[in-house]
C-alpha positions as a Markdown table, in Angstrom:
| # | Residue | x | y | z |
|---|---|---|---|---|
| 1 | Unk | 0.0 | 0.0 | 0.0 |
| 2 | Unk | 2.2 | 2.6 | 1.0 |
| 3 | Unk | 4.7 | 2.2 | -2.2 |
| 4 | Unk | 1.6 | 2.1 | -4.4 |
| 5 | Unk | 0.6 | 6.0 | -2.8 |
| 6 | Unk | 4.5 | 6.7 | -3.6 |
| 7 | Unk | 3.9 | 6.3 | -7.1 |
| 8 | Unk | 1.4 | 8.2 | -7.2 |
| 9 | Unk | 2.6 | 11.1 | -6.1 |
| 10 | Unk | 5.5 | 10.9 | -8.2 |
| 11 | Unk | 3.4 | 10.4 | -11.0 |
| 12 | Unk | 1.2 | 13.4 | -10.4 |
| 13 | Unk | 4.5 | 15.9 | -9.6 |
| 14 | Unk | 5.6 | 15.4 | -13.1 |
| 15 | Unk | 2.4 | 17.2 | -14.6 |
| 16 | Unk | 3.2 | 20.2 | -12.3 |
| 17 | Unk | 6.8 | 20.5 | -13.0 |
| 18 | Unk | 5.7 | 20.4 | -16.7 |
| 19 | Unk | 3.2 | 23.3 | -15.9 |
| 20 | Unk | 5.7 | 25.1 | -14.2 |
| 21 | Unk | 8.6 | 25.1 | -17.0 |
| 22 | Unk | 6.0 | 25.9 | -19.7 |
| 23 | Unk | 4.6 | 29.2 | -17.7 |
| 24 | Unk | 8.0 | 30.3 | -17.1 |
| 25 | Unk | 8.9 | 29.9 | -20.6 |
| 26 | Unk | 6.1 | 32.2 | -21.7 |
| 27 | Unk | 6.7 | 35.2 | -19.1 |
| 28 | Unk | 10.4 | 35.3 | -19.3 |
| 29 | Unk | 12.6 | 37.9 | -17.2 |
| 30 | Unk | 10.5 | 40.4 | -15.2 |
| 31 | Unk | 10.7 | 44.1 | -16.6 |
| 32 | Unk | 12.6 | 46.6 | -14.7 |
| 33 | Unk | 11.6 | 50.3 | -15.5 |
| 34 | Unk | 11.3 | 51.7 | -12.6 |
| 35 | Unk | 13.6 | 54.7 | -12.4 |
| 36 | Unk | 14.2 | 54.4 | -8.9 |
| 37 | Unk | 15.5 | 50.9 | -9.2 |
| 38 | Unk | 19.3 | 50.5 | -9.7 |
| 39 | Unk | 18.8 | 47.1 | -11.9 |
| 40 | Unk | 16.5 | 49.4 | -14.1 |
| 41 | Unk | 17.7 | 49.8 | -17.7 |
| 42 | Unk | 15.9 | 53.2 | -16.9 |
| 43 | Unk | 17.7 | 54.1 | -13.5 |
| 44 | Unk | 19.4 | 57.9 | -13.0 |
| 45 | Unk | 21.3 | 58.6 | -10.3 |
| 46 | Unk | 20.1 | 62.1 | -10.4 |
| 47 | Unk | 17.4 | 64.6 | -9.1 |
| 48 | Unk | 16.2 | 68.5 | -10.0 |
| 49 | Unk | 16.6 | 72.0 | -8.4 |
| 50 | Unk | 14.2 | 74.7 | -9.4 |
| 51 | Unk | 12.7 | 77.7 | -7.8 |
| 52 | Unk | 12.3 | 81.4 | -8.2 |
| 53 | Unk | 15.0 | 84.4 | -7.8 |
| 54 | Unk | 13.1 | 88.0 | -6.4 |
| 55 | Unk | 14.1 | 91.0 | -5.3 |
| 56 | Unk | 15.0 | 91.7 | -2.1 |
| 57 | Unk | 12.2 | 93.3 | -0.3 |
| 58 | Unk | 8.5 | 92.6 | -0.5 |
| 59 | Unk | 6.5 | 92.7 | -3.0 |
| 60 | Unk | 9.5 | 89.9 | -4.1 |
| 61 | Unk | 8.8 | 90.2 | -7.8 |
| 62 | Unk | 10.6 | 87.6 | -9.7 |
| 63 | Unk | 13.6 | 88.8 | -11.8 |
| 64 | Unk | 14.5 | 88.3 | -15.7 |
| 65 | Unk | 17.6 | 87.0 | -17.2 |
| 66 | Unk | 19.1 | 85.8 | -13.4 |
| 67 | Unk | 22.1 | 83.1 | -13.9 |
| 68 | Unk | 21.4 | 80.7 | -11.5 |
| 69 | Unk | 24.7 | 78.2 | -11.6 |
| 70 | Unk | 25.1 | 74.9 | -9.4 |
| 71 | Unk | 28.9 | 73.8 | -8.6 |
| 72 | Unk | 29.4 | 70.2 | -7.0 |
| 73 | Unk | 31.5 | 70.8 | -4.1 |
| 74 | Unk | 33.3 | 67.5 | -4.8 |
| 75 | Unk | 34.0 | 68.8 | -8.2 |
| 76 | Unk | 32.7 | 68.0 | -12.0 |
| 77 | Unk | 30.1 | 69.6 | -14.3 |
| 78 | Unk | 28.4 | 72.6 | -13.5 |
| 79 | Unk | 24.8 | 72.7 | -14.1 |
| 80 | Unk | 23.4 | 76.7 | -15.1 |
| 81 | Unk | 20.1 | 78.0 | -15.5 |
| 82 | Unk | 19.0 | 81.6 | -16.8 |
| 83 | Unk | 15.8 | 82.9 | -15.0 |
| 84 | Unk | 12.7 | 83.4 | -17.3 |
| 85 | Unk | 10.7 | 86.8 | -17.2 |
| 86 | Unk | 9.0 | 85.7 | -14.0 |
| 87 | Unk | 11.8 | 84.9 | -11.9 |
| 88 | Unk | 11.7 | 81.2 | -12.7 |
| 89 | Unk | 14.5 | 78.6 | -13.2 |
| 90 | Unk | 14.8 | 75.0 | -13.8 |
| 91 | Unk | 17.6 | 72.6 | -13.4 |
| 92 | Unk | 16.6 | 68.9 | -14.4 |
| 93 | Unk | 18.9 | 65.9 | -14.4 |
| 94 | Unk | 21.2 | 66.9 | -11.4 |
| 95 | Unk | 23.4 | 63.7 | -10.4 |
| 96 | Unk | 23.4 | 63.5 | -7.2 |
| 97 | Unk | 25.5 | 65.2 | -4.5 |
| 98 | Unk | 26.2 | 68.9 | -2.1 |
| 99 | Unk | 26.5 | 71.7 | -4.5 |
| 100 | Unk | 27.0 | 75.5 | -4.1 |
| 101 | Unk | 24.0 | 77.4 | -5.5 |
| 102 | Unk | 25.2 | 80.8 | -6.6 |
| 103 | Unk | 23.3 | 83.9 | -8.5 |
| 104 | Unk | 24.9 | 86.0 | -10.9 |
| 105 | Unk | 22.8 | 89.6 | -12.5 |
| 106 | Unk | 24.8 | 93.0 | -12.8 |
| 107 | Unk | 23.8 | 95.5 | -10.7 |
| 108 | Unk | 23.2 | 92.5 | -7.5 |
| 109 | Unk | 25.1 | 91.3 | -4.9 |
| 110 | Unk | 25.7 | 87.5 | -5.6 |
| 111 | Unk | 23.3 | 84.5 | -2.8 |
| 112 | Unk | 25.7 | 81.3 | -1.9 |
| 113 | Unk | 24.1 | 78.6 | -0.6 |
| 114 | Unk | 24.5 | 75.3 | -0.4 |
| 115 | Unk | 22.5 | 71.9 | -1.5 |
| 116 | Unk | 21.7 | 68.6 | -1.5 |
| 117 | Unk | 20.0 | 66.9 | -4.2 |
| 118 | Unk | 19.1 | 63.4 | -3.9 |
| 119 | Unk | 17.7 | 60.6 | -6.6 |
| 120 | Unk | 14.3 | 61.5 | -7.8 |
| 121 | Unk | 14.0 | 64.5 | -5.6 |
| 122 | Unk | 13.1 | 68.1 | -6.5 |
| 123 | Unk | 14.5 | 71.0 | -4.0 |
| 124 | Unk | 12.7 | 74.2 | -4.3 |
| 125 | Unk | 14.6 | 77.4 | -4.1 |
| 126 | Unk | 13.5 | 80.9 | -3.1 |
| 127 | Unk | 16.6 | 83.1 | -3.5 |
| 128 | Unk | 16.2 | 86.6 | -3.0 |
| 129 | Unk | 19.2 | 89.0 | -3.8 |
| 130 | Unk | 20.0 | 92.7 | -2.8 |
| 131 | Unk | 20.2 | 95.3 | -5.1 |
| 132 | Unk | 23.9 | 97.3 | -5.2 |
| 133 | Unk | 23.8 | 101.1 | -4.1 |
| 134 | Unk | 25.4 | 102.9 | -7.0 |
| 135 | Unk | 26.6 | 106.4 | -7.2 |
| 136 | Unk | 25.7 | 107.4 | -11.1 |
| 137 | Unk | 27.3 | 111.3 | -10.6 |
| 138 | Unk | 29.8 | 112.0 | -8.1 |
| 139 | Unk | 32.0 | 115.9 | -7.9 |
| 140 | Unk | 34.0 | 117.5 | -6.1 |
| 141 | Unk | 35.4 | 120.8 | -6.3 |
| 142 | Unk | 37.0 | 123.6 | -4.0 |
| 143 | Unk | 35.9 | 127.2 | -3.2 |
| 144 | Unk | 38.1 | 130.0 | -2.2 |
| 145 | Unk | 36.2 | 132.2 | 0.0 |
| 146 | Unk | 37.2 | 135.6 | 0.5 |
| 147 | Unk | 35.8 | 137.5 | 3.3 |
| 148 | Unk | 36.3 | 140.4 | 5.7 |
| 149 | Unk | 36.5 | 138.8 | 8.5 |
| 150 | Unk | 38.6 | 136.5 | 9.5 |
| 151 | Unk | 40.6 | 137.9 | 7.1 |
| 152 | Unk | 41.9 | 134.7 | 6.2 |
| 153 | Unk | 40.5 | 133.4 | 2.7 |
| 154 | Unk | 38.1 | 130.5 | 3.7 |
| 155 | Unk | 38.4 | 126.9 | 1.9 |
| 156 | Unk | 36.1 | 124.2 | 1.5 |
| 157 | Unk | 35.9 | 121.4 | -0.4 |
| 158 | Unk | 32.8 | 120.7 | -1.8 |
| 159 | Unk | 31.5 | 117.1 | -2.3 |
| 160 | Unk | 28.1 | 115.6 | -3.9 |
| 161 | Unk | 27.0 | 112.2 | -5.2 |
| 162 | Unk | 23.5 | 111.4 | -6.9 |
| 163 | Unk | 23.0 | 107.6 | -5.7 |
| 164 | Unk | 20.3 | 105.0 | -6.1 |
| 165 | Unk | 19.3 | 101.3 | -5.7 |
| 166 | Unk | 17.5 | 99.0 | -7.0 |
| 167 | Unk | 15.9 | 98.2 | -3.7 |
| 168 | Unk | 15.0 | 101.9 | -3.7 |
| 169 | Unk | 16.8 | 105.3 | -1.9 |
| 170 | Unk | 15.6 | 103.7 | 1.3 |
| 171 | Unk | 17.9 | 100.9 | 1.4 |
| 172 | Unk | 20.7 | 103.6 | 1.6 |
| 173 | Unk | 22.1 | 103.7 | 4.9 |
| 174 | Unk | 25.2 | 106.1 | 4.5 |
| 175 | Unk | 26.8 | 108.1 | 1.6 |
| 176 | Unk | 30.5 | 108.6 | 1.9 |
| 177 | Unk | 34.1 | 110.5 | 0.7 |
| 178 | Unk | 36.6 | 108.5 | 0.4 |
| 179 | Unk | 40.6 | 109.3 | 0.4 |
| 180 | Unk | 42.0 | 105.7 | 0.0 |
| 181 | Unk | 45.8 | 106.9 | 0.1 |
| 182 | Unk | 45.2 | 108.6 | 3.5 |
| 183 | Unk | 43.0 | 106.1 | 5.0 |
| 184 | Unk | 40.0 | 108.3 | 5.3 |
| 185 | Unk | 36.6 | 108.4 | 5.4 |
| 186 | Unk | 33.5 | 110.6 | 6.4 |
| 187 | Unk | 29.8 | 110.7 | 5.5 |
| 188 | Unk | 27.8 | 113.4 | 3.0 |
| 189 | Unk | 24.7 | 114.4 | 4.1 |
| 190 | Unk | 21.4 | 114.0 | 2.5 |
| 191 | Unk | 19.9 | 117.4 | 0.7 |
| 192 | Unk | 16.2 | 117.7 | 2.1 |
| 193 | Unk | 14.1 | 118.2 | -1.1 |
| 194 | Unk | 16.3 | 116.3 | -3.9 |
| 195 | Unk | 15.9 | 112.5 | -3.8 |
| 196 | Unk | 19.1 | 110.9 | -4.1 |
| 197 | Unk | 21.4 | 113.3 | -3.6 |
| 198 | Unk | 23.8 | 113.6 | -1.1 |
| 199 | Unk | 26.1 | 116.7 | -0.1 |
| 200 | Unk | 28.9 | 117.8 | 2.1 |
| 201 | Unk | 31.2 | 121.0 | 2.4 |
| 202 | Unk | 34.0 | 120.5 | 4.4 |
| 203 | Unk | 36.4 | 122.9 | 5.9 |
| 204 | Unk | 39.9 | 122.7 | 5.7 |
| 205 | Unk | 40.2 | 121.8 | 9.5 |
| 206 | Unk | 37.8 | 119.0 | 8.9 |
| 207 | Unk | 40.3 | 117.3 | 5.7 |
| 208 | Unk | 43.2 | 114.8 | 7.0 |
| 209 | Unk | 45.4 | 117.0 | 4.9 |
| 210 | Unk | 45.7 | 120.8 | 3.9 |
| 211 | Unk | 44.1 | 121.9 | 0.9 |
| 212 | Unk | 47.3 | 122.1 | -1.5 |
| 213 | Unk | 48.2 | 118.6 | -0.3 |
| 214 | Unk | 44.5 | 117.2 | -1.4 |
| 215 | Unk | 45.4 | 117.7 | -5.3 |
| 216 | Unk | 45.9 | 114.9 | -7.6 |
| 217 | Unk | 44.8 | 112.5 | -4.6 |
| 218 | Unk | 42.2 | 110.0 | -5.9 |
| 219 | Unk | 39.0 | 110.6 | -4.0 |
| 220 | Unk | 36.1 | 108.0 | -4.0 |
| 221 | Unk | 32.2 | 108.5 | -3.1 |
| 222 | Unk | 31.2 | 105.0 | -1.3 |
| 223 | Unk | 27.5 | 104.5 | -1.1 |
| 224 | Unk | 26.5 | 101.4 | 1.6 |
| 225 | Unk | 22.9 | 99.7 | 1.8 |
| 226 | Unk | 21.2 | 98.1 | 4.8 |
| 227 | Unk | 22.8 | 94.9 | 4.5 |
| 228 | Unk | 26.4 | 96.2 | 4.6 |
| 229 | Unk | 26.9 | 95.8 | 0.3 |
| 230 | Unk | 29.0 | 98.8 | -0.7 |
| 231 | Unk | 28.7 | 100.2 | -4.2 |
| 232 | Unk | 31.5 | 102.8 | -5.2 |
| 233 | Unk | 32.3 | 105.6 | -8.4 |
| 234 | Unk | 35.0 | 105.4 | -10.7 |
| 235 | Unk | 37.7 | 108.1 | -8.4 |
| 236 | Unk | 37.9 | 112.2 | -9.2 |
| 237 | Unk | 40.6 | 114.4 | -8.5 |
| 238 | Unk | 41.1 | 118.2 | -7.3 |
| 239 | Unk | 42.9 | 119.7 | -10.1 |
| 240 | Unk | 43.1 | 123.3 | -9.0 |
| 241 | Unk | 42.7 | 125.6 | -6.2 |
| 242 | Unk | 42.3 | 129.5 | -7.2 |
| 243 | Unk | 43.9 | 131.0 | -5.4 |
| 244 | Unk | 44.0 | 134.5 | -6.2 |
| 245 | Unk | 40.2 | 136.7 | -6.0 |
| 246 | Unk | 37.9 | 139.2 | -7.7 |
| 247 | Unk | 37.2 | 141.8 | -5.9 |
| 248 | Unk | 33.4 | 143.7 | -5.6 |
| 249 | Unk | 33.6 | 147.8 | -6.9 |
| 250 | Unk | 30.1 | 148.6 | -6.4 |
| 251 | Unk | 27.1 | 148.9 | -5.1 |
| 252 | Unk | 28.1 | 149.0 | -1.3 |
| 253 | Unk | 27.1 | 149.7 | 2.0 |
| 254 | Unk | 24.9 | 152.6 | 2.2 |
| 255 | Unk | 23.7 | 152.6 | -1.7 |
| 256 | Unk | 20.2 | 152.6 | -2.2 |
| 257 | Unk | 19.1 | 151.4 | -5.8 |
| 258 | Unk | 16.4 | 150.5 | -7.9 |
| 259 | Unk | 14.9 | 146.8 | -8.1 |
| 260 | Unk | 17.3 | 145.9 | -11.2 |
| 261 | Unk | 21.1 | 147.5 | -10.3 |
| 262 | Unk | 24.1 | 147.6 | -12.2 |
| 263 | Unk | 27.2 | 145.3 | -10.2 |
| 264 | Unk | 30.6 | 146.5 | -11.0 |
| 265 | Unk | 34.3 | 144.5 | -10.0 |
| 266 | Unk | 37.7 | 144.4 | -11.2 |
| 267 | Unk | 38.9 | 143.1 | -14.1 |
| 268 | Unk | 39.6 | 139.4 | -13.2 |
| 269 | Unk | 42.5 | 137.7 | -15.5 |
| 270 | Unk | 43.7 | 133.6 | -14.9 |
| 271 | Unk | 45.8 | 131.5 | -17.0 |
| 272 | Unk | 43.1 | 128.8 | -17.8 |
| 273 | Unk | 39.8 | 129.3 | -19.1 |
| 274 | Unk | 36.9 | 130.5 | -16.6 |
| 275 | Unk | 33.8 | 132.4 | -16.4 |
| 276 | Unk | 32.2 | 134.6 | -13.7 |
| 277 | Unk | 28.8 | 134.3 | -11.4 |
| 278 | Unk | 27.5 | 136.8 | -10.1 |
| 279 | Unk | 25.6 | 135.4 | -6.1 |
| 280 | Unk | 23.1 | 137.2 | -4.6 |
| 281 | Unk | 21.3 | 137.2 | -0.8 |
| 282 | Unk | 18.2 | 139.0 | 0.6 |
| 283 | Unk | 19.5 | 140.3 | 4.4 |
| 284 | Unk | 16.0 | 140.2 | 6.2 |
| 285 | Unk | 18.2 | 140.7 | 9.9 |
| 286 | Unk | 21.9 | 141.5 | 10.2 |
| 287 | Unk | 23.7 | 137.8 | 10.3 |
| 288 | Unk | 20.9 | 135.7 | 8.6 |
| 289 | Unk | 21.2 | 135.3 | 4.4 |
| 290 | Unk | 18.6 | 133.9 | 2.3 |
| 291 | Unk | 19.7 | 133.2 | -1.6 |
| 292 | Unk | 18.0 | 134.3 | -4.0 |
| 293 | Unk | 19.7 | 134.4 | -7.4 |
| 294 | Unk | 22.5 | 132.8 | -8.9 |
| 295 | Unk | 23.6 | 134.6 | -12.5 |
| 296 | Unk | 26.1 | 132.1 | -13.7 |
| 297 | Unk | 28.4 | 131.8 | -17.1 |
| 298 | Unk | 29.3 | 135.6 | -17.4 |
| 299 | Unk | 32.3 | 136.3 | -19.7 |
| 300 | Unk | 35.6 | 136.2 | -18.4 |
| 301 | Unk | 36.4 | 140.2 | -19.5 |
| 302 | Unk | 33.3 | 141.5 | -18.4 |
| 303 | Unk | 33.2 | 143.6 | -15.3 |
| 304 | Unk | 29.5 | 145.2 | -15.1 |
| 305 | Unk | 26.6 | 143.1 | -15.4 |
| 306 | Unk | 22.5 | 144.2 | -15.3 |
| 307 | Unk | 20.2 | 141.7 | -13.4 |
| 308 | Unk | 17.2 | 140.9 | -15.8 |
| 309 | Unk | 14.5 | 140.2 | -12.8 |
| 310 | Unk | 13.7 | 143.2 | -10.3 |
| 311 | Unk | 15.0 | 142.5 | -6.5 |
| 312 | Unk | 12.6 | 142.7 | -3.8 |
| 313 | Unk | 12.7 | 145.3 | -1.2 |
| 314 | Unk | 15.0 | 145.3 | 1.5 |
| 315 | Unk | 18.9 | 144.7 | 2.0 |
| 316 | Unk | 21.0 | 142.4 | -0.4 |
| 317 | Unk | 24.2 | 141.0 | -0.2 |
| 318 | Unk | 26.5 | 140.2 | -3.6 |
| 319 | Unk | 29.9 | 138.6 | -4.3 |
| 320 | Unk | 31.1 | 137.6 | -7.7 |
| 321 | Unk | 33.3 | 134.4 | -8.4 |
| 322 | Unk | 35.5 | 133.2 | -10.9 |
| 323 | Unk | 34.9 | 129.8 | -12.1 |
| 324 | Unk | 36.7 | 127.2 | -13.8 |
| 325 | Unk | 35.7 | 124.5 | -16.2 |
| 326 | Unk | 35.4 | 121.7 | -13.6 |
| 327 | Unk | 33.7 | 123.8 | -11.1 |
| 328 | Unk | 36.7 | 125.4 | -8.7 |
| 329 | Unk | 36.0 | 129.1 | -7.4 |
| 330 | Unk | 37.4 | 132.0 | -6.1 |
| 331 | Unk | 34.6 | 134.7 | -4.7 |
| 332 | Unk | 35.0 | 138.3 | -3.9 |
| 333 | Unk | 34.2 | 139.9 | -0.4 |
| 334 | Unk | 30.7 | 140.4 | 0.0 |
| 335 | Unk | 29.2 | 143.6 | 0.0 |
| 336 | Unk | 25.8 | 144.8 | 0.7 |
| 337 | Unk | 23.1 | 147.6 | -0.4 |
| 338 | Unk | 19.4 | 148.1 | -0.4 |
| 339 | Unk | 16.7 | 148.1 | -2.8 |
| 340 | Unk | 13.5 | 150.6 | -2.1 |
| 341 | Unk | 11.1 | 150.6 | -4.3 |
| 342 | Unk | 9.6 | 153.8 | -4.5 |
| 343 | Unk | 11.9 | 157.2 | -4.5 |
């Protein structure tokens, strides 16, 4: 009994085995596609970064034509991306690994970052970059001053920059002058009324040096935002320091005119090409001066000049300068009179 149930068996296994061979025969190898798999003919050992560059502050708008570039740290291909009109970048088929993310757009301080892109993964980016402070005009010229008293002429050294940033003139935290050779530095001062413009006289006591020793040094105008990024002009230079001074004929204390007078001053010779300007200040109380009109690009051999506009009533003050072609001057004493208009 029991070898006849043996046979049996053995006798139905054979069918099975059969079935067995025949069904893998007709399915063959199972299919790897799966990206994900390393056995897949359709693996990649790679992931994506994509993301948005915006400006700095809100309303973070998204900004055109940004290079977005990714540099493995353990070195190989860099992968680089160019931002489309709404900020947008895409980087696809990243291998795998730590890379430094990096921006690049004139006019903007450069993000660095670091990341890590892993198989299949995206990592979004939100990178938003600071705007440069640039100074667009940037003088500087002296002025001779003479005056009565002191009788010692008075110099200053006039500085102005006209500055902006992308972020807008509220990102501007200071405005400076520069002397790199002498290792100094001071701040302009904003001129209430003009947006962007910044403005400083400085005395001669307030300069590292004396005013001869200032010319031909390289002077720089340093604009600095809120976050520290400094953004700096091409260097000007004092050429010239006149040093010699017209000098104011008439009117004078004590002459009482009509609301258009005649000025008169000495004939006023240099060695370089100038013209004159003519300065003029209403005296409402002894000590206080309020300007009131400038009469600039007279002709270096004229010595009498006619205002066009009537004065107001009341005492005036008037100096005339000498002024050369990159804005250095030497101005006369001033000297006063009164306008009445009626006899």
């Amino acid at each position: 009994m029991t070898i006849a149930i043996h046979l049996s068996l053995r006798t139905m296994s054979r069918p099975i085995a059969l079935l067995v061979l025949l069904l893998a025969g007709c399915f063959g190898d199972p299919e790897r596609g799966n990206p994900l798999d390393p056995l897949s003919d359709n693996f990649s050992d790679a992931g994506a970064v994509a993301g948005t560059v915006t400006s700095f502050f809100a309303p973070f708008e998204g900004l055109r034509g940004v290079r977005v570039r990714l540099t493995p740290l353990a070195g190989g291909v860099e992968h680089v991306a160019i931002t489309d009109g709404s900020g947008r970048f895409s980087i696809t088929d990243t291998p795998t690994g730590t890379y430094q993310v990096s921006t690049e757009l004139s006019g903007y301080a450069s993000v660095v970052d670091t990341v890590s892109v892993e198989i299949g993964q995206l990592v979004p980016l939100t990178l938003p970059i600071n705007g440069i402070p640039f100074v667009f005009v940037n003088t500087a010229h002296t002025e001779n001053l003479n005056r009565w008293f002191p009788q010692d002429p008075l110099f200053q050294l006039v500085v102005e920059a006209i500055v902006d940033d992308r972020d807008g003139l509220g990102d501007i935290e200071d405005v400076r002058l520069v002397i790199p050779s002498l290792g100094y530095s001071d701040t302009l001062r904003v001129v209430v009324g003009e947006p962007g413009v910044y403005r400083r006289i400085f005395s001669e006591n307030e300069l590292p040096v004396s005013a001869q020793d200032l010319l031909g040094l390289p002077l720089q105008l340093e604009a600095t935002d809120a976050q520290g990024v400094n953004g700096s002009t091409n260097s000007v230079q004092i050429v010239r320091i006149i040093a010699s001074f017209p000098q104011g004929v008439e009117p004078d204390a004590g002459d009482v005119l009509g609301p258009q007078p005649t000025f008169v001053w000495r004939m006023f010779d240099l060695p370089f090409s100038f013209t004159q300007r003519i300065d003029l200040t209403l005296v409402p109380v002894p000590g206080q001066e309020i300007p009131v009109r400038r009469y600039v690009g007279i002709a270096p051999m004229d010595t009498t000049f006619m205002i066009p506009d009537a004065l107001q009533e009341g005492v005036h003050g008037w100096t005339v300068s000498a002024v050369d072609a990159f804005g250095n001057l030497s101005r006369s004493r001033p000297r006063s009179f009164t306008v009445a208009l009626s006899p």
